[in-house]
C-alpha positions, 0 to 999 in steps of 0.5 A: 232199812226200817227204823228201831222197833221201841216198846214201852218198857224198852224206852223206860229202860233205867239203870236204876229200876229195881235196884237195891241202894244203902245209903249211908250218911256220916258226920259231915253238914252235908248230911242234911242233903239225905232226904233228898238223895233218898227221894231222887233215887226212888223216883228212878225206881230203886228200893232205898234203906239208909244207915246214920252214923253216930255223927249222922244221926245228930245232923239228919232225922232217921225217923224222915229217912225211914219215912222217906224210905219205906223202910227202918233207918238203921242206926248205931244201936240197932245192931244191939238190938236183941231182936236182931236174928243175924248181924245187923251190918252183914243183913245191910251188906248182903241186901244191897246191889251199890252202897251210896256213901254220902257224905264221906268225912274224914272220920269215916274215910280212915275207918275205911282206909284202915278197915278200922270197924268200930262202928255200924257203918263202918262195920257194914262197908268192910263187911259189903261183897266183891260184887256190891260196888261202893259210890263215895262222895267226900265232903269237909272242911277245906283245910281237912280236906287238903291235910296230908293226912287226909290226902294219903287215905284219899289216894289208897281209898280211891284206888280200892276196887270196886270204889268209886271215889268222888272228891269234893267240888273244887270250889264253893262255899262251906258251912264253915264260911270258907270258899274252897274245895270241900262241898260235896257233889251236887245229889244230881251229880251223885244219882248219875253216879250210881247209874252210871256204876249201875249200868257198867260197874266201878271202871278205869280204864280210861286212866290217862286218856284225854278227852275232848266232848262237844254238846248241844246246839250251836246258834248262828246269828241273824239278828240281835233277836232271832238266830238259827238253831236246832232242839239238841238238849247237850243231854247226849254229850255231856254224859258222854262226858261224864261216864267218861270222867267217871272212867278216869279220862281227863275231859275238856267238854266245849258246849253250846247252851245246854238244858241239863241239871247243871250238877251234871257239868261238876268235875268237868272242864267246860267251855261255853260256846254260841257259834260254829264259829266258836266251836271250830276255834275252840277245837283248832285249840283243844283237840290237838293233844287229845286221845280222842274227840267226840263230836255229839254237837248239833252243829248248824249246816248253814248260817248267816252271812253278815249278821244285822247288827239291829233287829230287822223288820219282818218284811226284810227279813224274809226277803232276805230269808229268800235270798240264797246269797244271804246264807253260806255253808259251815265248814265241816268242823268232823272233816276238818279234824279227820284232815288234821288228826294226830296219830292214834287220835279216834274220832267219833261222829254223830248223825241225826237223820229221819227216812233211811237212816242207816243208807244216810249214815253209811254215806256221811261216815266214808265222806267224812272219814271219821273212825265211828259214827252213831246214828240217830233216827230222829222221828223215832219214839224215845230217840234224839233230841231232847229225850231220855232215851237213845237207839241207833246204829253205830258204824265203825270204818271197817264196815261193822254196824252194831244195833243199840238201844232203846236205851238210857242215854247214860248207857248209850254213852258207855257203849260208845265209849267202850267203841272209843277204847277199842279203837286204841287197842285193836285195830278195825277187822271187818271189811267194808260193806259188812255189817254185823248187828249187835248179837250178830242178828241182820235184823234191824231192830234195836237191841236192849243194853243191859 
């Protein structure tokens, strides 16, 4: 079968593009990180205003946002402004597709909490529409931030609808000279947020599931100075993870070395490994109490047997790369969860293939018996290793294939996820050998997610 078709637009598909973004900054020293927000967010392509509160506008210049912004940087007094035709705080509410606030101090956390609208802010918050979702990143003090008080608005604020609430980092160092939670996320962290509601809307629906997400490459040892390994970035999988913790799964993400924003790893509990070896230990540990695991590890196929424990010469060396006794397979770590899988478990597996694709991939999922794979036409354009953007085919064990992509891989990740959930909730009804693209089209050309 031939592989996805790929146009320019369709592989510079982003979340973010022409999207209308509030960001809203209160009182808290982490406002100083605004400018930047505002400027990561319109290199992806979306359209930026900003609101200060009166706290804000002493800790951040409105004149830089507004310059930073293309456009007016509105402030407390500009809804009393008699040159204001309509109600400042409905004009901001009514423009914007998602509202950033960042950060969310305390203050404003109860004004919210409490539709408390004695401020523009505020005022512009409550006064938002169901359909404009609310990206919220808590950011104080340690002792404020665990005060009972302020625990109780945290609890009401995050379950709001339409909210998707951040807390803060469980650790760093403070403007106060504390070391403890408080530090609001990283802004790398907040704009993969914003895309991530952008792209599937505030969920929670995985509440209560337990995820365990493998990443990036392995790196199998020949010498202190050279290993065998292969160009997966960890890109895929850690949003994998991410857009699963932002749906409210707890998740375990082991990973080989990664080339990621390290912002992207916050909220998430991480193992680094180097080796299959490695990996295959931490899952015997892991994915036993998990609800599902899914496997976007580049893990290597082969390795060498007796690792040299000083570099070797050239010479030897590839007399030795020559030699078919120096090398042994890796255990099939997908299989040997397939064997051991507790009951209800989903396994996801991943295939990065070149050729016939969708031909090697039909084959890889009945040997290995996993519930879903999605493969990967690596010598396509804006697909596989390394890039931003993802197309594929994803095939469940009844037999279903679902064309997908070109798309970001953060929306890639939620439609795998959406995959994942089902699972738990209807059982696979195709027979095998039926294939249905997605849009239910036999064409082979990758759909555009939306």
């Amino acid at each position: 079968m031939a592989g996805p078709t790929t146009t320019t637009a369709a592989t510079a598909v982003d979340p973010l593009r022409g999207r209308r973004v509030l960001l809203a900054v209160t009182g808290s020293i982490a406002a100083v990180k605004a400018p930047s927000l505002v400027t990561a967010l319109q290199a992806r392509g979306a359209e930026v205003r900003c609101l200060l509160s009166p706290s804000a506008e002493r800790l951040v210049s409105p004149v830089a946002l507004a310059s930073l912004s293309r456009h007016p940087c509105a402030c407390e007094n500009d809804q009393w402004q008699h040159g204001q035709p309509r109600p400042l705080h409905i004009d901001l509410a009514e423009w914007a597709d998602l509202v950033l606030l960042a950060p969310l101090s305390a203050a404003t956390l109860a004004r919210l909490v409490h539709g408390q609208a004695d401020q523009l802010l505020a005022s512009t918050l409550l006064a938002r529409p169901a359909s404009c979702p609310l990206v919220a990143a808590a950011a104080m003090n340690t002792d404020m931030w665990l005060a009972a008080a302020v625990q109780r608005n945290w609890a009401v604020f995050q379950n709001d609808a339409g909210v998707l609430a951040l807390p803060p980092a469980a650790t760093g160092l403070l403007a106060c000279d504390r070391r403890g939670p408080g530090r609001m996320v990283e802004p790398a962290l907040l704009e993969l947020a914003v895309a991530s509601v952008l792209a599937r809307g505030v969920r929670r629906d995985l509440v209560g599931r337990s995820l365990v997400v493998t990443a990036g490459p392995t790196r199998e040892a020949i010498d202190p100075a050279r290993f065998l390994s292969n160009p997966s970035t960890g890109r895929m999988g850690v949003l994998l993870a991410q857009a699963a913790r932002l749906r409210g799964a707890q998740v375990q993400l082991i990973h080989g070395p990664l080339q990621v924003n390290s912002a992207w790893l916050e909220g998430l509990e991480c193992q680094a490994i180097v080796s299959a070896a490695d990996l295959e230990e931490a899952l015997s540990l892991r994915a036993p109490g998990a609800d599902a695991v899914l496997m976007a590890a580049a893990v290597a196929d082969q390795r060498w047997r007796h690792p040299d424990p000083a570099k070797a010469p050239k010479q030897a060396l590839q007399e030795r790369l020559a030699d078919a006794a120096s090398w042994e397979a890796v255990p099939d770590l997908l299989q040997q969860l397939v064997a051991r899988r507790s009951p209800g478990q989903v396994l996801l597996g991943f295939a990065a293939h070149t050729g016939d694709v969708l031909g090697q991939a039909r084959a890889k999922l009945a040997r290995k018996g996993c519930d879903l794979l999605f493969a990967n036409p690596i010598d396509a354009p804006g697909a596989g290793f390394g890039s931003e953007t993802n197309a594929g085919w994803l095939l469940d064990a009844g037999g279903a294939v679902e064309a997908i992509g070109p798309c970001s891989k953060l929306t890639l990740a939620h439609r795998l996820l959406d995959a994942v959930a089902d699972r738990w909730y209807q059982p696979p009804v195709l027979s095998a050998g039926s294939a249905t693209e997605a849009g239910g089209s036999s064409s082979s050309s990758m759909n555009v997610l939306s």
